[in-house]
C-alpha positions as CSV (number, residue, x, y, z in Angstrom):
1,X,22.8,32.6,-55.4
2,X,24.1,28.7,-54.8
3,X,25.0,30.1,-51.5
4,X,21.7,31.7,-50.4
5,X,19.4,28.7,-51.1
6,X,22.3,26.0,-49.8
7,X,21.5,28.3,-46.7
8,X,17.9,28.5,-46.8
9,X,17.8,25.2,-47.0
10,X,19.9,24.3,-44.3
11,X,17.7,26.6,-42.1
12,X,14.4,24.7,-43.1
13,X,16.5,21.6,-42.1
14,X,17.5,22.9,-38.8
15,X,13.8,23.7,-38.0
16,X,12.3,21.1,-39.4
17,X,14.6,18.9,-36.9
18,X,13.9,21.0,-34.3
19,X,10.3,21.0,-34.6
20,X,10.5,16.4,-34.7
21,X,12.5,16.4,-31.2
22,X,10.1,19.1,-29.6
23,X,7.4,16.8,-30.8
24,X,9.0,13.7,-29.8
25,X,10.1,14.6,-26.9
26,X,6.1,15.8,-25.5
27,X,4.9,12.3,-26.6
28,X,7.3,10.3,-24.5
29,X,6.9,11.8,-21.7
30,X,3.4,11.4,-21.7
31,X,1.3,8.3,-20.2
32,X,-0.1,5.5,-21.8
33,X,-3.4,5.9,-22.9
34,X,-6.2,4.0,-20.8
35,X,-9.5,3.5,-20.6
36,X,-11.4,2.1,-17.5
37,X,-14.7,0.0,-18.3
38,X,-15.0,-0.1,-14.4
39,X,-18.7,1.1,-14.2
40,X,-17.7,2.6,-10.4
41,X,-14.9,4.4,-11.8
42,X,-16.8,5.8,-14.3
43,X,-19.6,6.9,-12.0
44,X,-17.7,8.4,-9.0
45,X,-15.7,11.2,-8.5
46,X,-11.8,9.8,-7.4
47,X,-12.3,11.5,-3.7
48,X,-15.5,9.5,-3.1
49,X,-15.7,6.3,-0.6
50,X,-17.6,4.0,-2.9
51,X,-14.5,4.9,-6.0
52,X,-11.7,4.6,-3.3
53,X,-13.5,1.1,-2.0
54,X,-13.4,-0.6,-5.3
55,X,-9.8,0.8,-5.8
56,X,-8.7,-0.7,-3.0
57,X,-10.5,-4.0,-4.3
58,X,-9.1,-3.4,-7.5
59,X,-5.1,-3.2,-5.7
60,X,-5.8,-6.7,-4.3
61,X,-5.8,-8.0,-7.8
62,X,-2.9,-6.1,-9.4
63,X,1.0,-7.3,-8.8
64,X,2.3,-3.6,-7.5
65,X,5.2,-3.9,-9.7
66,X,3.0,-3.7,-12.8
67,X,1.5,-0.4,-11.6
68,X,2.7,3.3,-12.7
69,X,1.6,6.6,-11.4
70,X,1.4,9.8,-13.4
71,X,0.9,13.4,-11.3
72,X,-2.3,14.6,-12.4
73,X,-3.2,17.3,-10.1
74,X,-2.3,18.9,-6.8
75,X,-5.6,19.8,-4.8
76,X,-7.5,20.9,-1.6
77,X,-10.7,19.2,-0.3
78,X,-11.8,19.9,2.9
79,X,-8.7,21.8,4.3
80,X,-7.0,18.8,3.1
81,X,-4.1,18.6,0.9
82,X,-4.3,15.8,-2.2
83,X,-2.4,14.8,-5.3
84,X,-4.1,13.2,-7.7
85,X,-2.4,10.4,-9.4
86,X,-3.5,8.6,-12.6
87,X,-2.7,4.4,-12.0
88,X,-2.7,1.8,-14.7
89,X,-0.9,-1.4,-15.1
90,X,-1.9,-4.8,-14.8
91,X,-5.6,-4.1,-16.0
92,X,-5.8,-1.3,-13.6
93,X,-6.9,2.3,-14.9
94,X,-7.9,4.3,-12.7
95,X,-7.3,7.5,-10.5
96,X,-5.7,7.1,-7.2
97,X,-6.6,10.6,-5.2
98,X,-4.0,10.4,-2.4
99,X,-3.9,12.1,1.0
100,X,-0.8,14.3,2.1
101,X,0.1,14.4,5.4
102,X,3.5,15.3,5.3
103,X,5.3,16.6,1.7
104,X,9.1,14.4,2.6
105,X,10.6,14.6,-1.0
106,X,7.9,16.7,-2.7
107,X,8.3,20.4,-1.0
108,X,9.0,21.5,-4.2
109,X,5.9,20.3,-6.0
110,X,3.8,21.7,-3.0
111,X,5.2,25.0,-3.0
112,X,4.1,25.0,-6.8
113,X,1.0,23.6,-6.4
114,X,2.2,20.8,-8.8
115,X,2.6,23.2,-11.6
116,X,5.5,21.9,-13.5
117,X,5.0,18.3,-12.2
118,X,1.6,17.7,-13.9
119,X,2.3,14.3,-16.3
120,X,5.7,13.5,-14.4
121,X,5.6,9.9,-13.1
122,X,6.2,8.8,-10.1
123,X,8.1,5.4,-9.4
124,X,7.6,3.0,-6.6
125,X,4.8,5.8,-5.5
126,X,4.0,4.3,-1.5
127,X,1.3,5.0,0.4
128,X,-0.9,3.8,2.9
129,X,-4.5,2.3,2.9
130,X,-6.6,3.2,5.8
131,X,-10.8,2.3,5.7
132,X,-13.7,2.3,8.1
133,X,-17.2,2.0,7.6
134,X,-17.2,5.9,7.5
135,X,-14.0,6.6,5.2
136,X,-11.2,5.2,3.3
137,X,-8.1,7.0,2.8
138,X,-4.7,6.7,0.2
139,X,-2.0,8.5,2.3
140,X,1.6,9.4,0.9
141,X,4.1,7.7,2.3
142,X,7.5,8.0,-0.1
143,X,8.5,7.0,-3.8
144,X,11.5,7.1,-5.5
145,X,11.9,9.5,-8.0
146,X,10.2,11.0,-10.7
147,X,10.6,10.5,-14.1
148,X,9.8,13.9,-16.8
């Protein structure tokens, strides 16, 4: 009898432990929580000109090295393939939506549509900032690995 509830016990133990890393484990890896009082943030949709002009007015202010980026989405606009990234350091919170023209480092995550990648961050995430009176683009250039 001493036996049977030593090992009942022990089971409840093991599960209990089991269940406090799975749960552990999903809140690290997850992004701080943010929240932007940026009115044009707010307002506009991440793909828009008028949100991707005050981000880049917004980068100006930042020191890069404060910034992380967090996958949010892989998507298609116009025949164009995008990857949504969410941004935040330094005061910034926001949602970069960033233009791929070529996938170096990240076939993977395009052949999965960024299933699996969703939430991953992305350090030293570079790209290139390209505006006219007509558009303004984020496009990919590299990063340097991401973090799960």
């Amino acid at each position: 009898m001493l036996k049977i509830k030593l090992y009942i016990h022990l089971k409840k133990l093991i599960v209990s432990v089991i269940l406090g890393s799975s749960i552990l484990g999903l809140i690290s890896c997850d992004r701080p929580h943010c929240k932007t009082e940026n009115i044009i943030f707010t307002a506009h949709p991440p793909e828009s000109k008028v949100y991707k002009d005050e981000l880049v007015r917004q980068l100006k202010t930042v020191d890069p090295s404060q910034l992380s980026y967090w996958l949010q989405k892989y998507e298609i606009h116009d025949e164009k393939e995008a990857l949504s990234f969410y941004i935040q350091g330094g005061g910034l919170c926001a949602v970069l939506y960033l233009t791929m023209n070529h996938w170096e480092k990240l076939e993977l995550l395009r052949a999965k549509k960024g299933i699996s990648y969703r939430g991953a961050e992305f350090t030293n995430l570079k790209f290139e900032i390209v505006t006219d009176s007509l558009s303004t683009e984020f496009i990919y250039k590299t990063f340097d690995r991401t973090v799960d």
